[in-house]
N, CA and C of each residue as an Amber inpcrd file, in Angstrom:
protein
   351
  76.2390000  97.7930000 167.3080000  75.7350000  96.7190000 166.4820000
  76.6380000  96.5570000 165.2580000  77.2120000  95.0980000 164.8940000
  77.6840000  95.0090000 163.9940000  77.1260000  95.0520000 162.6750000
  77.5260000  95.4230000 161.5600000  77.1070000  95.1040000 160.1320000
  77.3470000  93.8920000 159.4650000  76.2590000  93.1140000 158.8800000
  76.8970000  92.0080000 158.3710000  78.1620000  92.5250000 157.3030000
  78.6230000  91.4020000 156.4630000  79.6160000  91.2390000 155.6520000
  79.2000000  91.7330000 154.6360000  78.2650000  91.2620000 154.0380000
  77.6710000  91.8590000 152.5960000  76.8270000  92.7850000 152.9140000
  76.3690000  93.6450000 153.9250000  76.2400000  94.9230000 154.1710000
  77.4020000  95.5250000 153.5860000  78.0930000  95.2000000 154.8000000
  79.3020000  96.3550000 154.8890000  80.1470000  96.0220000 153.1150000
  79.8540000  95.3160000 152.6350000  80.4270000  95.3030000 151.5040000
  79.5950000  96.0390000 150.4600000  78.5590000  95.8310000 150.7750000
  77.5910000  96.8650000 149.6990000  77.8700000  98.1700000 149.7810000
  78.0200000  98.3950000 151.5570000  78.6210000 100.0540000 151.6850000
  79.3010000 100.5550000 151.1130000  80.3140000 100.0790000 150.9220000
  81.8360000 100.4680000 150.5570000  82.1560000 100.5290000 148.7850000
  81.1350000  99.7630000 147.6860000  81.0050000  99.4790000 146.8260000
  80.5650000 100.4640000 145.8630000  80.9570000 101.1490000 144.9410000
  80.7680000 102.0580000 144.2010000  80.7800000 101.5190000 142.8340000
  79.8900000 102.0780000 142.1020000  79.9500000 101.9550000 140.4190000
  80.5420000 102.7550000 140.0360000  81.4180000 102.9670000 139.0330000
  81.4380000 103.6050000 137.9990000  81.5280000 103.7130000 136.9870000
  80.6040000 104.5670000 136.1060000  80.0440000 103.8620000 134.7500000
  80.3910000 105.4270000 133.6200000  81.2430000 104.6350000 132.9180000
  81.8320000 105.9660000 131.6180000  81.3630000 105.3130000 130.2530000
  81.5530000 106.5220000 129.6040000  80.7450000 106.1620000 128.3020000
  81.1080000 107.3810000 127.3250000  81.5970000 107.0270000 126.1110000
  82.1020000 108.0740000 124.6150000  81.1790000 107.6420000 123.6480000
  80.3770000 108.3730000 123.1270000  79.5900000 107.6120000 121.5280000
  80.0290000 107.8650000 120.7260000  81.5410000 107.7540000 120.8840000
  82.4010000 107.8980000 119.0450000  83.7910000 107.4910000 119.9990000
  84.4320000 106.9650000 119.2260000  85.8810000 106.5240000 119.3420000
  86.7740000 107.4580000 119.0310000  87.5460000 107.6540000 119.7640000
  89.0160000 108.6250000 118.9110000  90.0190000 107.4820000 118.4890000
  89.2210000 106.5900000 117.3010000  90.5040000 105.9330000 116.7530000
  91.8890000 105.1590000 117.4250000  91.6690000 104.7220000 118.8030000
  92.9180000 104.1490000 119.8150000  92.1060000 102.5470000 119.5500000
  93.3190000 101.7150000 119.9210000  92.9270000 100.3520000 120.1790000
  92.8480000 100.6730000 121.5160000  91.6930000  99.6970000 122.0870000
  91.2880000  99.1790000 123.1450000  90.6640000 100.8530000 123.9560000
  90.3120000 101.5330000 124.7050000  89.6960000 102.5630000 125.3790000
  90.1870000 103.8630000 125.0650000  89.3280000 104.7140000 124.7360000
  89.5420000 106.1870000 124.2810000  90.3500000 107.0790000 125.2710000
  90.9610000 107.9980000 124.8420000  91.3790000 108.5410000 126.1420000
  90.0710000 109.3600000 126.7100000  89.6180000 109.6950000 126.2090000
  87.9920000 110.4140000 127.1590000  87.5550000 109.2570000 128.2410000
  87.4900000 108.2580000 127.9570000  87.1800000 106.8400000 128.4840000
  88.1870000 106.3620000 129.5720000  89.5070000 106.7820000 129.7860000
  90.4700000 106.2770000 130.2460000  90.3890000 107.7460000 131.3950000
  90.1220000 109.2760000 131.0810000  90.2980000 110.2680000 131.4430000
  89.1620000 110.1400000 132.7120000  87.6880000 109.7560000 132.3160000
  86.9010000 109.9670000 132.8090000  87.1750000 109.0940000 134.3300000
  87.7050000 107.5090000 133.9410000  88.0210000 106.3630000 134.6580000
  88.6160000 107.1100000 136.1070000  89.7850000 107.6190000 135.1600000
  90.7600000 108.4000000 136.2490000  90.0690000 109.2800000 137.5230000
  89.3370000 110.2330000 136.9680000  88.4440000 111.3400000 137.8890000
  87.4610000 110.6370000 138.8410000  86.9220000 109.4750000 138.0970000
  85.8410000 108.7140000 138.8360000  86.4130000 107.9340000 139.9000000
  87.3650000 107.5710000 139.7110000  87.9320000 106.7890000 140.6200000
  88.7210000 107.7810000 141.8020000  89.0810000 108.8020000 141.2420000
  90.0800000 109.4180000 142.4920000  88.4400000 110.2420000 142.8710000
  87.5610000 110.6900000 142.8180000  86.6510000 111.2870000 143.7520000
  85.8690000 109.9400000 144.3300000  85.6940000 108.5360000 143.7700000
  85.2420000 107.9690000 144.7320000  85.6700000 107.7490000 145.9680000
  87.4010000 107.5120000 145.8370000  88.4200000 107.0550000 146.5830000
  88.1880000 108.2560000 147.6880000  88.0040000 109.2020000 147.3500000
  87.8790000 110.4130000 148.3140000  86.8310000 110.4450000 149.3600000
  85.4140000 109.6830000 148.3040000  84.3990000 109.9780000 149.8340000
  84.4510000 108.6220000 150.1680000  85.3210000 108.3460000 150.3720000
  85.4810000 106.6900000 151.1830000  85.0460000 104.9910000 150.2750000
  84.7770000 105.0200000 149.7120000  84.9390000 104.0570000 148.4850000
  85.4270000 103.2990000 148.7780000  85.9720000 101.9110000 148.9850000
  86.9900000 101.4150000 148.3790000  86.9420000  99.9670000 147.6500000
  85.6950000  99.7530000 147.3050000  85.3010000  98.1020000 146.2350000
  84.9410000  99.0450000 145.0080000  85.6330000  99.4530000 144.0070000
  85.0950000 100.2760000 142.5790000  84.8460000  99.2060000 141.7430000
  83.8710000  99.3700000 140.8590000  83.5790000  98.8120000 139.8290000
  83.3400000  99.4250000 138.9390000  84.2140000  99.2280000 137.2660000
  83.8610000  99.9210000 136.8700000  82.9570000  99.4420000 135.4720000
  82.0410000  99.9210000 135.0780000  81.5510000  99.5740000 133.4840000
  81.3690000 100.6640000 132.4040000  81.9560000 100.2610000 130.9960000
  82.0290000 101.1710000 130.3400000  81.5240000 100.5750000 129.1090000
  80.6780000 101.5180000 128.1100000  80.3050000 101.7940000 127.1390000
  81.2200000 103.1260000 126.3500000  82.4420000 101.9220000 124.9740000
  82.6190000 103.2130000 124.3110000  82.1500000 102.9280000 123.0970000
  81.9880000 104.1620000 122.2830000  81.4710000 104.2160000 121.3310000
  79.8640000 103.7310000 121.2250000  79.5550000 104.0630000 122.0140000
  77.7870000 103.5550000 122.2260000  76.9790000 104.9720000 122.4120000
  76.0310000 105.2240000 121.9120000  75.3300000 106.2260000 121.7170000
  74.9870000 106.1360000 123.2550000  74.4100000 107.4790000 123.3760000
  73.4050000 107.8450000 124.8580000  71.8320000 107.8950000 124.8180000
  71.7660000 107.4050000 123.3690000  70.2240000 107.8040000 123.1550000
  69.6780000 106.0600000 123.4250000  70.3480000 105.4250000 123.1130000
  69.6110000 103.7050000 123.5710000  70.0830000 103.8490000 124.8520000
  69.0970000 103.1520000 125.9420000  69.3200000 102.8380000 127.0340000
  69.7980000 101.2840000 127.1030000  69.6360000 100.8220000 126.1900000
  69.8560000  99.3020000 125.8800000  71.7880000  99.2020000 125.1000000
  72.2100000  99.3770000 126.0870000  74.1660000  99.6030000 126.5500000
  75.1810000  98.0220000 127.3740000  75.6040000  97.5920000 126.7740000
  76.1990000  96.1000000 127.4660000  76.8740000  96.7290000 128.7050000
  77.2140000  97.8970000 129.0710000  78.1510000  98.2650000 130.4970000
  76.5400000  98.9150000 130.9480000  76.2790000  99.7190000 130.6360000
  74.9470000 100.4800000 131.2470000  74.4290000  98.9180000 132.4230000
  73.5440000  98.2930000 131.0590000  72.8130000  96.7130000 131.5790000
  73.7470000  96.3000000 132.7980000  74.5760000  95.8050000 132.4140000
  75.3360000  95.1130000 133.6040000  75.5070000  95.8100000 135.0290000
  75.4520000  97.1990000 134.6940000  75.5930000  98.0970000 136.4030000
  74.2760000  98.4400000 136.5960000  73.1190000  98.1320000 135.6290000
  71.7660000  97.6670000 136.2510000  71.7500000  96.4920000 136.9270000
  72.2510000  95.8980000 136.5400000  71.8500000  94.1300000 137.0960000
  72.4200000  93.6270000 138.5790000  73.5860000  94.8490000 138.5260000
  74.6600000  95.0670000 140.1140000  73.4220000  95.3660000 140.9920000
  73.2690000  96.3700000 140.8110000  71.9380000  97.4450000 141.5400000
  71.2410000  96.5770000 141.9990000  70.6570000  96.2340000 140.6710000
  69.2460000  94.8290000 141.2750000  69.8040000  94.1750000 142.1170000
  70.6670000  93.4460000 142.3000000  71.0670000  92.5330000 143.3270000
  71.9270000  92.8020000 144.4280000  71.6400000  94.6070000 144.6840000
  71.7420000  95.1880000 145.6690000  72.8770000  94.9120000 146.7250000
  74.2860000  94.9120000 145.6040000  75.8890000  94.9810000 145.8660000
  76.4870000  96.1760000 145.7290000  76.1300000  97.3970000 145.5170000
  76.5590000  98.5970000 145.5890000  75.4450000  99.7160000 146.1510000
  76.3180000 100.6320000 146.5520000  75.6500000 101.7980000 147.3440000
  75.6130000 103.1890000 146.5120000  76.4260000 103.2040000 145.2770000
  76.8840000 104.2260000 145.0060000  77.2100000 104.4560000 143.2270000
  77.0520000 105.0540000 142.4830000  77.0230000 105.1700000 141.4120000
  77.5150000 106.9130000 140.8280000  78.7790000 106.2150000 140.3190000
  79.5210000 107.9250000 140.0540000  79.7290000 108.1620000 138.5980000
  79.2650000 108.7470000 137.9370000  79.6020000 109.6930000 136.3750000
  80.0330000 110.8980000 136.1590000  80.8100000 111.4140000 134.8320000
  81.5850000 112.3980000 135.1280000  80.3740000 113.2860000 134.7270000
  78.9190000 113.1950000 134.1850000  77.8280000 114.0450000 134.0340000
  76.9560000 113.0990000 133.6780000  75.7720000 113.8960000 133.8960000
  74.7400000 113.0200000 133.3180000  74.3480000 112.7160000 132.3220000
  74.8400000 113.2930000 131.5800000  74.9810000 112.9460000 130.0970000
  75.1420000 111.4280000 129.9340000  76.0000000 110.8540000 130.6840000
  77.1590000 109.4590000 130.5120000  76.1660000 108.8470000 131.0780000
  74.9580000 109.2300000 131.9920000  74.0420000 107.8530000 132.0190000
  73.1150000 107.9180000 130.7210000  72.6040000 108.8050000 130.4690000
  72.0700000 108.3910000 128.7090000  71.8250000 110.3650000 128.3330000
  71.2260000 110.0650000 126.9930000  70.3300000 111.2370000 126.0560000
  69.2780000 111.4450000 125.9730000  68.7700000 110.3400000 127.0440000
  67.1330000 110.5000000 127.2650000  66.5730000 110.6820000 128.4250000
  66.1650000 111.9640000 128.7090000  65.9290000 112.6820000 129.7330000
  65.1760000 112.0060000 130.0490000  63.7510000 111.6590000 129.8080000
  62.5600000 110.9500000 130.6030000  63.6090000 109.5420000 130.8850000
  64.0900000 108.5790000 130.5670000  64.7470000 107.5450000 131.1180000
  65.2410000 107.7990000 132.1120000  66.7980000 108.8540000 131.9270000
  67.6740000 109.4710000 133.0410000  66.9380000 109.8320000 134.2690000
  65.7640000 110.6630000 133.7650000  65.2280000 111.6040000 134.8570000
  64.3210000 110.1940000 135.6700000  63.7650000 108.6750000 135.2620000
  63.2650000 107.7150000 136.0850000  64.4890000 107.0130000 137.0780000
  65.7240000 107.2990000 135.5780000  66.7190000 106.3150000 136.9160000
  66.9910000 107.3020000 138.5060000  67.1640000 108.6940000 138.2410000
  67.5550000 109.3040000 139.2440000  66.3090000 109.9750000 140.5600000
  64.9730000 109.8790000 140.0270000  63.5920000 110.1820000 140.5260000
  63.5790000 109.1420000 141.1720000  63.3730000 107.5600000 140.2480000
  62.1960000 106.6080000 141.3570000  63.7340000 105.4810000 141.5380000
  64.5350000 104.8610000 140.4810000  64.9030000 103.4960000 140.1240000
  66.2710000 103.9070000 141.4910000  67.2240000 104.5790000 141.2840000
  68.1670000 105.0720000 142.0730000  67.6950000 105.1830000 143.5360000
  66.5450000 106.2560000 143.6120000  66.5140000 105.7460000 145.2390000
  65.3160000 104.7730000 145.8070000  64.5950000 104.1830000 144.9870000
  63.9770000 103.1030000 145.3380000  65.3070000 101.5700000 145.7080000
  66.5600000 101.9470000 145.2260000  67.3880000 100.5400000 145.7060000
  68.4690000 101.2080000 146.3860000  68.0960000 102.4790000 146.8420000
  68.6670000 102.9780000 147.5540000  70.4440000 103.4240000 147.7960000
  70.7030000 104.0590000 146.2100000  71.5890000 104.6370000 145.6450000
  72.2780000 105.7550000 145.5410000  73.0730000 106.4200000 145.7450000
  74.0300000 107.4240000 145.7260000  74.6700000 108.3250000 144.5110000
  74.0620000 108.4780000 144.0260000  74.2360000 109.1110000 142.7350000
  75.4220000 110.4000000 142.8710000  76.2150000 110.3150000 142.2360000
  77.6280000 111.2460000 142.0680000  78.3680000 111.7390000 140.9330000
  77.8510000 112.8510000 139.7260000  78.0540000 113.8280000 139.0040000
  78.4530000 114.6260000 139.1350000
């Protein structure tokens, strides 16, 4: 049986979402931010990946869940174009355990997500 198109495109589709809540003073992305990019991308590439997306929050605290890159790789999810969601810890999805601990309990595999830390 074949897979449709936007199946098989959802398959293959990975997030990845980095995040620093302080700047090291560089124009345009931190190297923590640029470092993390790097790792996320070569272990997605590894378990077969190959549509990455990435969204980033720098200099944005972990304690608001309310993040312009966070939001936006919520809004992917919702409209159920990716399979997969990779951070270099969990930290980088937030500082708030009861939040974190709903995205990875009910929100993650209720849309049926892949979580990779």
């Amino acid at each position: 049986m074949k897979q449709s198109k936007s199946k098989k495109s959802r398959d293959n589709t990975a997030l990845l979402y980095v995040r620093l809540s302080r700047d090291d003073n560089l124009e345009g992305d931190s190297y923590s931010i640029q470092n993390q990019k790097k790792l996320l991308i070569k272990v997605a590439k590894e378990k077969g990946y190959t549509n990455l997306i990435t969204f980033s929050d720098d200099g944005i605290s972990g304690v608001t869940m309310n993040r312009p890159g966070f939001q936006q790789m919520i809004e992917v999810i919702e409209k159920n174009q990716a399979s997969a969601v990779f951070v270099k810890d969990m930290s980088r999805l937030g500082r708030n355990y009861i939040e974190v601990g709903r995205l990875t309990e009910e929100f993650f595999p209720e849309h049926e997500i892949r979580l990779v830390a």
